[in-house]
C-alpha positions as a printed NumPy array, in Angstrom:
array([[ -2.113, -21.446, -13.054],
       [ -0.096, -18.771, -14.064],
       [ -2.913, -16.306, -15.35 ],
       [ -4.882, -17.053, -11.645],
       [ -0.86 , -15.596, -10.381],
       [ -1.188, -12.771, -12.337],
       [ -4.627, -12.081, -10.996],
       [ -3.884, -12.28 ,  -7.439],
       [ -0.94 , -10.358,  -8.055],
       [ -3.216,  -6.799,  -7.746],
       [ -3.772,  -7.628,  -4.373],
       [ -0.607,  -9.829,  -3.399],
       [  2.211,  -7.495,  -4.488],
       [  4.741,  -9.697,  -2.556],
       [  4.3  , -12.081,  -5.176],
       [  4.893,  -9.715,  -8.524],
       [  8.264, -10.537,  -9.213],
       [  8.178, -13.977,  -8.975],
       [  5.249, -14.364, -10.901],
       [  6.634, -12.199, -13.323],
       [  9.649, -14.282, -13.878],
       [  7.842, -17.333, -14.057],
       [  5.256, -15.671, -17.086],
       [  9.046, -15.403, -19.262],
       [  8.928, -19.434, -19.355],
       [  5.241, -20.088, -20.323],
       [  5.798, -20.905, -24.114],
       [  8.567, -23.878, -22.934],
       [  7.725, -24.231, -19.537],
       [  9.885, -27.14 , -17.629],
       [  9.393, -29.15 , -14.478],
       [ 11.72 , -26.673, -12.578],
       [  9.026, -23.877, -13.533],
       [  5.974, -26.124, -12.031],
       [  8.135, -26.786,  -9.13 ],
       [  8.167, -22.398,  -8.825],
       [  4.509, -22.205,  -9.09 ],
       [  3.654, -24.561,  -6.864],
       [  6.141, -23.274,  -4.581],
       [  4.702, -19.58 ,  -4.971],
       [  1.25 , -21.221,  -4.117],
       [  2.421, -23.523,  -0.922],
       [  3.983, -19.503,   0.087],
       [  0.111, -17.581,  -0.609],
       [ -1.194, -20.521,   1.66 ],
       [  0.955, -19.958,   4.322],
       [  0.338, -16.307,   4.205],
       [ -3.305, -15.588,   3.6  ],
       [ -4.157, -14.563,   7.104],
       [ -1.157, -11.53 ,   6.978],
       [ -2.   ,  -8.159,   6.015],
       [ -0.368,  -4.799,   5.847],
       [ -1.857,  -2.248,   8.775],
       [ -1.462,   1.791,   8.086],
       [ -1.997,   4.083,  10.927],
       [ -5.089,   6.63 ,  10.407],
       [ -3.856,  10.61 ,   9.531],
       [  0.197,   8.913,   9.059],
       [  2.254,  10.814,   6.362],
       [  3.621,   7.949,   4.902],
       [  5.508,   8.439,   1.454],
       [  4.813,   5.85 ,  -1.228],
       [  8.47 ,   5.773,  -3.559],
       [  9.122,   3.574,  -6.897],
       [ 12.11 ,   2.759,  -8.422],
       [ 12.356,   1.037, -11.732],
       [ 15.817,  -0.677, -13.763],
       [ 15.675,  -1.482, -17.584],
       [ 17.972,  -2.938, -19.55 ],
       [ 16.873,  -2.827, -23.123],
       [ 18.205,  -6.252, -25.274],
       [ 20.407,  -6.754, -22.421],
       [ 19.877, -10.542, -23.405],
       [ 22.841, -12.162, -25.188],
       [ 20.84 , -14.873, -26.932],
       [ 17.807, -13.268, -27.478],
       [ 18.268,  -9.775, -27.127],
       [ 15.135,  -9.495, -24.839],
       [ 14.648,  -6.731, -22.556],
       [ 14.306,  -7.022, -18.642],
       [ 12.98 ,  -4.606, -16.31 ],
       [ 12.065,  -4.504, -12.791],
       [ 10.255,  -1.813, -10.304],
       [ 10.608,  -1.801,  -6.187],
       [  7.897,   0.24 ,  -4.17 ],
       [  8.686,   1.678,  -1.203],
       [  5.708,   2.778,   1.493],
       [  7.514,   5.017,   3.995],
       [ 11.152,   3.311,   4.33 ],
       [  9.975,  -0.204,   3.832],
       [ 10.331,  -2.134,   1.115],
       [  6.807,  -3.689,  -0.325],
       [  7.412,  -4.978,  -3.228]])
């Protein structure tokens, strides 16, 4: 399930992050993660007739911003990181 998130996630940006978070728990997954991907899946139903409209000849601006903190995690010393996308002044992802 998760590597058919990851996949949609080139077209579904709106879902990156959470898929991403949920990709951290796939070597001991629990039933709270299942209960996440199902609940990212009951969202993409809901939303599959929405899409994002840009005006013709528009000068819109498309910004990223990224955060890392390197072996920021106490138990495992893991790394976390985590990019937002901005088209024009909205947020996107």
């Amino acid at each position: 399930m998760i590597s058919s998130l990851l996949y949609l996630t080139a077209n579904r940006p709106d879902i990156m992050h959470n898929v991403c978070m949920c990709v951290r728990f796939q070597s001991c997954p629990k039933e709270s993660h299942l209960t996440t991907v199902k609940r990212i899946m009951k969202y993409l139903k809901g939303t599959k007739t929405l899409r994002l409209w840009y005006l013709r000849g528009a000068n819109i601006s498309l910004t990223r911003y990224s955060d890392s903190d390197f072996g920021g995690c106490k138990l495992n010393r893991k790394s976390t990181s985590d990019t937002c996308h901005l088209l024009g002044c909205s947020l996107i992802t």
